[in-house]
N, C-alpha and C positions, 0 to 999 in steps of 0.2 A: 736635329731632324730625326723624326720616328724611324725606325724601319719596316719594312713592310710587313715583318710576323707579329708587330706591333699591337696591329687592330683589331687581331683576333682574340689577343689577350685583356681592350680597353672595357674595363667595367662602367656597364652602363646601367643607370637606377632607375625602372619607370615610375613617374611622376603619377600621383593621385592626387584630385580634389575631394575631399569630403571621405577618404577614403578610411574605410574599418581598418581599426588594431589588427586584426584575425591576419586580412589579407598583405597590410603589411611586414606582418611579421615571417608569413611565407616568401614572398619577393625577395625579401634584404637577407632572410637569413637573422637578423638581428634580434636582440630579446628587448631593447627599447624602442618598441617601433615608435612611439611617440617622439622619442628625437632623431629619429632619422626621417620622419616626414618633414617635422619642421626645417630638417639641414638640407632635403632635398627639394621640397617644396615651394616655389615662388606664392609671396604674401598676397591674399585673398584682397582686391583692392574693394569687395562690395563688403566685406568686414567679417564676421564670426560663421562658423556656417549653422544654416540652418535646421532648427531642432525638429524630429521628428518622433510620430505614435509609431507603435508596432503595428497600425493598421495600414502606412503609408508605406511607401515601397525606400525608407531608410538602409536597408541595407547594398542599395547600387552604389556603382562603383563607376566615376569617369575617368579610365586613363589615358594619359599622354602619351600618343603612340612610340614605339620602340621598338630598333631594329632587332635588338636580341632580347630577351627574357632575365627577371632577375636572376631566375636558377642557371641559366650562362655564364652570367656576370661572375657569379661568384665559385662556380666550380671550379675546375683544371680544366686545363686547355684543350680542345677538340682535338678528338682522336678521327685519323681518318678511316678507321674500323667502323663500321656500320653497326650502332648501335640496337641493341634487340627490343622490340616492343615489351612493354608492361602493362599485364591486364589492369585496369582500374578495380579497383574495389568497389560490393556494393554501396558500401556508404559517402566513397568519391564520387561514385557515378549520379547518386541523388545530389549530391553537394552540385555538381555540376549542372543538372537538371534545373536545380533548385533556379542556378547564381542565372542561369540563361533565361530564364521566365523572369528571372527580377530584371533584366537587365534588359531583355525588351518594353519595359513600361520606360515611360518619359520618368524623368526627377518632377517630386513636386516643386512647383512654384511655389518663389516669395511672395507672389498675391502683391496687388497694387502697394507702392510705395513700401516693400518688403514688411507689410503689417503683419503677416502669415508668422516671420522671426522673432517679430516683436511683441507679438501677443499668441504663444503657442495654444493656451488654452483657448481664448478666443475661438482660433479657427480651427481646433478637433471640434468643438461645439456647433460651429456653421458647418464644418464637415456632416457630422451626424444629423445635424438638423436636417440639411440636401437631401441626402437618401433618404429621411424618412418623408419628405415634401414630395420626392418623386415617386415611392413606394404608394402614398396616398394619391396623386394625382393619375396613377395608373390602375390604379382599384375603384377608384371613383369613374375615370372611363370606360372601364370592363363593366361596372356593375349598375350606373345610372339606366334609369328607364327610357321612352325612347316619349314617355309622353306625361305631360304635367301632373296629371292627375294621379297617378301612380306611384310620384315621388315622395316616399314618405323616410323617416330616420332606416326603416326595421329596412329597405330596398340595401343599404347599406350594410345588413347585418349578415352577410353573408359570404361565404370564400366561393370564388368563381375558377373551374377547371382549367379556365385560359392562364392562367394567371402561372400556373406548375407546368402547362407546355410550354408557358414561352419563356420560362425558366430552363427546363429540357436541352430547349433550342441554344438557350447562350452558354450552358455549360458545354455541353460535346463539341462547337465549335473554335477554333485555333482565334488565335487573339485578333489577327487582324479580319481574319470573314466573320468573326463576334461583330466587331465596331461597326462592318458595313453592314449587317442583317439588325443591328441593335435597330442604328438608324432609321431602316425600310419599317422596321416593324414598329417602331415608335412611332412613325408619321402616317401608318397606315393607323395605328387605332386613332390617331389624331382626327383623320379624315373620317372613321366612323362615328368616333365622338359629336364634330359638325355635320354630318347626316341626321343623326340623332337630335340636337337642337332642329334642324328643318322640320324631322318627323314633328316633332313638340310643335313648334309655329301651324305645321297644316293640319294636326291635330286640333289645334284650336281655333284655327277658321273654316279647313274644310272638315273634320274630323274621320279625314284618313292620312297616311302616311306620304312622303315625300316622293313623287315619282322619277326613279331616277333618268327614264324614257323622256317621260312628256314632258315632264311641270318645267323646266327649266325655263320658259318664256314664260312662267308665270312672275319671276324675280322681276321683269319690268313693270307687270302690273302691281307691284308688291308697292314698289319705289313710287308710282304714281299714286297709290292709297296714303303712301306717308307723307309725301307732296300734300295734299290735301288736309289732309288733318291736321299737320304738323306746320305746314310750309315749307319753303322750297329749301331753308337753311336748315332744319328740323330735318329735312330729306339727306340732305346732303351732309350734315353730321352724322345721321343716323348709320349711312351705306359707310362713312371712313369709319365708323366704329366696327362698322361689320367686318371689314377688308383687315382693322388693325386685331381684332379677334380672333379671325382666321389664321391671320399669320401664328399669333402666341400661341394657340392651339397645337399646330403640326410643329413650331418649334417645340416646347414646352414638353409635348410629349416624348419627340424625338430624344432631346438632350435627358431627359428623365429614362426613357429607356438604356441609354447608352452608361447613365450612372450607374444604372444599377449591376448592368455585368459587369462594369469596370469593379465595381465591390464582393459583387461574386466570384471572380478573376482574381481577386487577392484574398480571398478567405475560400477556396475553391473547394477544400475536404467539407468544411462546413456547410456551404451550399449544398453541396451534393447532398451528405445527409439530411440536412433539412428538408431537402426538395421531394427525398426518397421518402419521408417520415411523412410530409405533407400530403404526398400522392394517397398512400395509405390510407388517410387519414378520409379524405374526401369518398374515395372508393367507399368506404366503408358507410358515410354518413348517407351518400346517395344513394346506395344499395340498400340502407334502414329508412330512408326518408326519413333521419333524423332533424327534429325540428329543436328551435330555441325563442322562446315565447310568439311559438305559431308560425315562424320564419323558418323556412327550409334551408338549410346551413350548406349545402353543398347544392351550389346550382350551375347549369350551363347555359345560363341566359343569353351571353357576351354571341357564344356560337349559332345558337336559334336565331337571335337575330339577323347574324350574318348570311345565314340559311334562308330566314324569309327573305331577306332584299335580293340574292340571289335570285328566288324564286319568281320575285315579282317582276324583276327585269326580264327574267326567259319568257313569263305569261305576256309578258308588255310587248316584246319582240315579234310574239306571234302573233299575238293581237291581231293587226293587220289584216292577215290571210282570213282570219275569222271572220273580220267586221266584212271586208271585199266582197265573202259570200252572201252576205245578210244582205248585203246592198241592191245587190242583182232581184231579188224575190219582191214584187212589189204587186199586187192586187189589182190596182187602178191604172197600171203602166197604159193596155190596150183597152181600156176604156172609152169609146169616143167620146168627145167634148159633151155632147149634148146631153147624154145621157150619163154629164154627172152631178155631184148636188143639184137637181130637179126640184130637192124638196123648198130651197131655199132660197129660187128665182124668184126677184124683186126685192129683197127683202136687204137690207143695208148689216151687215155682220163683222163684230167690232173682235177682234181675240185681243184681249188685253191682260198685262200682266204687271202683277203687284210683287214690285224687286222685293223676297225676302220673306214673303209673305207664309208662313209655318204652319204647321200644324198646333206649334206651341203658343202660338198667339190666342189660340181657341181655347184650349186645354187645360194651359198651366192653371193651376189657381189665383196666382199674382196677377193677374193680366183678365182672367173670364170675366170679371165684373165690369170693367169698364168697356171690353171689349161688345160684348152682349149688349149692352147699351148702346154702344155704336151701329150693330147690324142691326138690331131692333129699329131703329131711327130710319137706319138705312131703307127696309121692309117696307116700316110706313110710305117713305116719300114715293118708294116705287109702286107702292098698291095706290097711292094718291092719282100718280099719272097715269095707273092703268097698266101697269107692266106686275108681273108674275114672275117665281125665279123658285129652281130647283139647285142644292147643293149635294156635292159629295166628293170624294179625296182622290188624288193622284199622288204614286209614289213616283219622287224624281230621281234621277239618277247621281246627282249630286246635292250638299248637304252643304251650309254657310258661306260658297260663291261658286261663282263659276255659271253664273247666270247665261250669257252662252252656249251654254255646253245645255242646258234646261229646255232653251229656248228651241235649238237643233232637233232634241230628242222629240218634245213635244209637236212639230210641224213636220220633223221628216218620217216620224214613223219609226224610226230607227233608236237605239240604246246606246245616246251619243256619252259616253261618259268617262274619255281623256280626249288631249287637245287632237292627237294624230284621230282619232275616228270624228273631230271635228274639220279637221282639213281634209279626209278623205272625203265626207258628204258635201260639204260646200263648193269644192271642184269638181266633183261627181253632176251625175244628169237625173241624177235621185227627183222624184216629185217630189214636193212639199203640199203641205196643207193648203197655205198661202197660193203656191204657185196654180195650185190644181183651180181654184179661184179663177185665174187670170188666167188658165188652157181654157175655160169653159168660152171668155170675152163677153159674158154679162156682167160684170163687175170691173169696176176703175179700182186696181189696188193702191195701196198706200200705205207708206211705215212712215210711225210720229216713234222719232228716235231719241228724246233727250240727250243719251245717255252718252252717245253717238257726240267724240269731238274731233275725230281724223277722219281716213280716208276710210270705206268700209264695204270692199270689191264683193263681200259675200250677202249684200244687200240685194246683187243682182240675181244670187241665188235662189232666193227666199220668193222669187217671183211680183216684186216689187213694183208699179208702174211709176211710182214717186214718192222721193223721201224724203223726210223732214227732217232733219239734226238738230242739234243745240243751237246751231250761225243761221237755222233758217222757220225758226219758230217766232222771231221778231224780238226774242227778250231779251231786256237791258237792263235786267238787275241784277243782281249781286250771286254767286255761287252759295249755296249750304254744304258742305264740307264737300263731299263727291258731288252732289245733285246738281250739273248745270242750270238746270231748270225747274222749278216747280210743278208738280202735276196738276194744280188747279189752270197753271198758265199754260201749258202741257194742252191742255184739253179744252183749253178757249181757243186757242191755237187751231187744233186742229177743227173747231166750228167756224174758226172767219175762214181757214184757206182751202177745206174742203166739203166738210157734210153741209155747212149752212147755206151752200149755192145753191142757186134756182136753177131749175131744169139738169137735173148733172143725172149722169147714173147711178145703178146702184152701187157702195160704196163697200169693199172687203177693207177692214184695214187692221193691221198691227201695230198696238199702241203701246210703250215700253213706259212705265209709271215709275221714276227711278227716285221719288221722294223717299223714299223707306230703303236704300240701298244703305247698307253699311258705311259712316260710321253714326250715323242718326242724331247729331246734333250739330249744329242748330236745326229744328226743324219751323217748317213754314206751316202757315196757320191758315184757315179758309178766311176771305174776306168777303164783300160784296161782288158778285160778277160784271158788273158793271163798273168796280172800281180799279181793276186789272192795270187797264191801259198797258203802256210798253213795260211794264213790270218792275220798274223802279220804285214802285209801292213798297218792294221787298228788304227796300233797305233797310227802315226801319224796325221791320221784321227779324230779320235778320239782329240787325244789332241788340233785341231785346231777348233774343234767345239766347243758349247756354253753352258756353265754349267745349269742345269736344276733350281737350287733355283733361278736363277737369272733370268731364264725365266718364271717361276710360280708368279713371284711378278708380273706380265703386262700381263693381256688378251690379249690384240692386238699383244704382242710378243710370247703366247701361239697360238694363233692363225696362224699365220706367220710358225714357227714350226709343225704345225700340216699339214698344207698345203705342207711344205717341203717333210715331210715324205710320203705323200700318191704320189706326185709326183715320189720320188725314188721309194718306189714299184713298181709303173707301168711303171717307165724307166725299172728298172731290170727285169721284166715281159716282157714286149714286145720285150726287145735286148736278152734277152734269146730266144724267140721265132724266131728273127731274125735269130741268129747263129745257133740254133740246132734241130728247128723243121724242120719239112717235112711234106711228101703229105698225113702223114697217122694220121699225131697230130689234136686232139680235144681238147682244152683248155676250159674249163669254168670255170671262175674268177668273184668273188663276194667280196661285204663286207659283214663283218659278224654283224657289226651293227652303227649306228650314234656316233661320240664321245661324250664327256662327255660335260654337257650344258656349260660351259665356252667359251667353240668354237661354239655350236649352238647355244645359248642366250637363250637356254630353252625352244624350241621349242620342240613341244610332237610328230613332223615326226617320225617318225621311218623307213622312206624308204633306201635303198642301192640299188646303181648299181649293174646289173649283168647283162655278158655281154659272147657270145659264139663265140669262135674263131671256124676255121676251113678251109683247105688247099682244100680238096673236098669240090664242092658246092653242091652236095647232101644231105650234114650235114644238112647247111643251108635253105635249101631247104622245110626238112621237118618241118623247126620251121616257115614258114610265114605264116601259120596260129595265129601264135601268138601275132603278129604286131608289133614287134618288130622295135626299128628303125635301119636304116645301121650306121657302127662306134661303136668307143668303148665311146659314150655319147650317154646315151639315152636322149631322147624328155621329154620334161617338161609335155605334157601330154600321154607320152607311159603307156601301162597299167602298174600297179600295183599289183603284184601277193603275196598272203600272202606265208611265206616263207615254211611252213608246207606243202604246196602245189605243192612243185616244184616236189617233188619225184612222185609221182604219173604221171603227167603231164610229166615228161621227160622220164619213162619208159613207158607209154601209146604211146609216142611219136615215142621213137625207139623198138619199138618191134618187126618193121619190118622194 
């Protein structure tokens, strides 16, 4: 049996795994540390240990806890004299430094099925590879444009200042607020990265930037246009791609951020000088606007951009207050009824609008020829029946959709041009064009809505007395990608259920022509008017026309299509006015805005034709002030009227 002075004397050996020569030979005292780990050492049951680079953190150390210290162990016996402290040296005190920094990182893994041991070269190669996958995958999100057209090799040819802040950032921080700021900051350029794809998509339909205020209820209409084009599986694969992108994105970058301090954390002097030399480096290039075949080498793009979205969100914010005051100011408010449009009592006045309908359609060179030939025809048929027609341009406030937002601006008077100053007027007690119509109560209003397949409460804004939707135009044929309804059927529609009645009043109406709306194939074709019937004629219409995926793969075949379609509107437009207008019809026909840049090559016009028919020349008469030119083409330099404008300007006009 021990005695109790015993245990003060029992040498105890701390046990290592994986443990350095160096430090066993401090521990034991010994000069073969090698056999004294194997005699004190229990047998490794996972087998050899694992080899590592001098890039991995190979020199930690896992020991088996113990109540006393090797150098106990092996000394003489405790004195109970209070031993005096020993400064450390400073080459101990780095060594300590050094072993405490190693010794907070994890050991590397054996990596699945321990292949990491079994193929050391192997995995320094997929090490190396890693870092340089996430070094590129975080310069490629600092430095991508935010819009397609912009993307070229040389957009890459350039070092971005973010890139050495947020290097800055992960060296001066302690290792574990590294790991949490790596990750925030990883998933944050992730999240810019996916704004940036947005910015590109609304670029390319509306040819502005993503609103980070408004547009968000635009994502359902987004899913409803792939629905259509696509189908409903085609829709629904499309958004799990979207949703499984997103993810990979704020992953991708996250875990890429975090690689890399963990690599700067173990090569820490060399960071730093690197980072110091880099800084310099940049300073220097942006200070000379040194360029390398035309590409400015040192740029802060990544920031600017961050700065405008900033920006655009504070403008978006106020927005509001600004529009509120706009709202209040209206010309015609205390108007009395009778005394207003005076000029136009009796007289049946159609505002119709051609979805899409551009300035480009006029214009381009690819499209003028056939176009021209279409309005010319058009011309005839209307100087046939006796009707006359002045043109010239409105600038809209939006540009490849958002037909809505056109429609608002154009009837309320108002510069409706995001969704919030769409919801402020439509609840609002704003007049409208339309409405002012139906304050006067010499006209029956009426909206022919194709477009129109839910419920649609801002209908009763617009000053509407009855509305016509897709469910209540009669038609039983077939859908053209978005198009409920065709505009030839569209517009026989509205002859059997309202202008064509005997004894009726006079007629104000709003006629929405949605053949030419985006994505323009298949499109529908003019037929006989008398061979309409309930529209099931369209089927085989339809089936002889041109599937849209297979038109979206070819701009010049998008194009082609897009021309097709504004063509059929304005056959169907003008042969309707052929057949069934008279001495008493006023037509004014517009687009509502330029199509989507694919067809305009991204150009920032925003003009549309708009063009006034009319059977009396007295109509006409009182617009030649306005300089308009004669025909349904207006003049390359006819005036340009901003679209908010027109209401004022056309009640100022016929008041008398």
């Amino acid at each position: 049996m021990p005695s109790p002075g015993s245990a003060r004397k029992d040498v105890r050996v701390p046990l290592f795994t994986r443990s350095h020569p160096l430090a066993q030979q401090k521990a034991t005292g010994e000069t073969d540390s090698t056999a004294a780990t194997e005699a004190a050492a229990p047998a490794d049951p996972q087998g050899p240990p694992e080899p590592h680079d001098s890039a991995d953190t190979s020199g930690q150390l896992e020991a088996v806890d113990a109540p006393e210290t090797a150098a106990e162990s092996t000394g003489p016996a405790e004195s109970d004299e209070p031993s005096e402290p020993v400064e450390p040296t400073a080459s101990e005190a780095e060594s300590a430094a050094d072993s405490a920094e190693r010794s907070s990182q994890l050991p590397p893994r054996a990596g699945w099925f321990g292949w990491r041991t079994r193929y050391p070269r192997t995995a320094r190669a997929v090490g190396v590879g890693t870092t340089v996958l996430a070094g590129v995958l975080l310069f490629v999100a600092l430095l991508v444009p935010d819009r397609l057209d912009r993307i070229t090799p040389q957009s890459f040819f350039r070092f971005p200042v973010e890139a050495i802040v947020l290097a800055i950032v992960l060296l001066v921080l302690p290792a574990k607020a590294r790991r949490i700021v790596a990750v925030v900051l990883g998933a944050f350029v992730g999240l810019s990265t996916v704004l940036k794809c947005l910015d590109m998509g609304f670029y390319q339909t509306l040819a502005r930037p993503f609103d980070l205020v408004f547009d968000w209820v635009l994502l359902s209409d987004a899913a409803d246009f792939l629905k259509d084009s696509v189908g409903r599986s085609g829709e629904v694969l499309a958004i799990v791609g979207v949703i499984v992108a997103l993810i990979a994105v704020l992953a991708g970058s996250a875990l890429a951020m975090v690689r890399l301090s963990d690599v700067m954390a173990r090569h820490r002097p060399m960071a730093v000088r690197t980072t110091l030399v880099l800084g310099v480096v940049w300073i220097m290039c942006f200070t000379l606007s040194f360029q390398v075949g035309g590409v400015t080498l040192a740029t802060k793009g990544y920031s600017t951009f961050l700065a405008n979205r900033v920006q655009y969100v504070r403008e978006g914010l106020g927005d509001a207050d600004v529009f509120k005051k706009q709202l209040n100011v209206d010309a015609f408010a205390k108007t009395p009824p009778n005394q207003l449009l005076t000029g136009l009592r009796g007289k049946d006045v159609l505002f119709t609008f051609i979805e899409s309908y551009g300035r480009v359609a006029i214009d381009d060179p690819t499209m003028a020829p056939e176009m021209d030939a279409t309005l010319k025809a058009g011309d005839a048929r209307l100087k046939a029946a006796g009707f006359a027609s002045r043109s010239g341009w409105l600038r809209s406030p939006v540009t490849g959709a958002g037909s809505w937002l056109a429609h608002s601006t154009f009837l309320s008077g108002l510069w409706v041009k995001n969704q919030q100053r769409y919801r402020t007027v439509t609840t609002s007690t704003r007049a409208t064009l339309t409405s002012y119509f139906q304050k006067t109560g010499a006209w029956r209003t009426v909206g022919i809505v194709p477009g129109v397949r839910k419920a649609w409460p801002e209908g009763k804004y617009f000053g509407l007395d009855n509305i016509y939707d897709s469910t209540h135009l009669g038609y039983n044929g077939p859908y053209f990608s978005w198009t409920p309804v065709p505009d030839q059927f569209s517009l026989q529609s509205f002859e059997d259920l309202e202008y064509g009645k005997k004894n009726r009043d006079p007629i104000m109406a709003e006629i929405i022509l949605a053949s030419s709306h985006n994505p323009w194939s298949p499109i529908a074709h003019t037929i006989p008017w008398n061979q309409l019937g309930d529209g099931t004629i369209f089927n085989q219409i339809k089936k002889e026309g041109t599937n849209p995926t297979e038109v979206w793969k070819s701009a010049k075949r998008v194009r082609t299509e897009y021309r097709k379609a504004i063509q059929y509107s304005v056959d169907s437009l003008t042969q309707w006015m052929q057949r069934y207008g008279n001495k008493n019809t006023v037509l004014v026909f517009l687009g509502d805005h330029q199509p989507v840049p694919t067809v305009t090559g991204g150009t920032s016009d925003r003009d549309v034709p708009i063009t006034i028919v009319a059977h009396d020349p007295k109509v006409l008469d009182k617009i030649s002030s306005w300089n308009w030119t004669d025909g349904l083409k207006p003049a390359d330099n006819a005036p340009v009227l901003s679209m908010d404008k027109f209401r004022d300007r056309f009640m100022t006009t016929f008041a008398k």
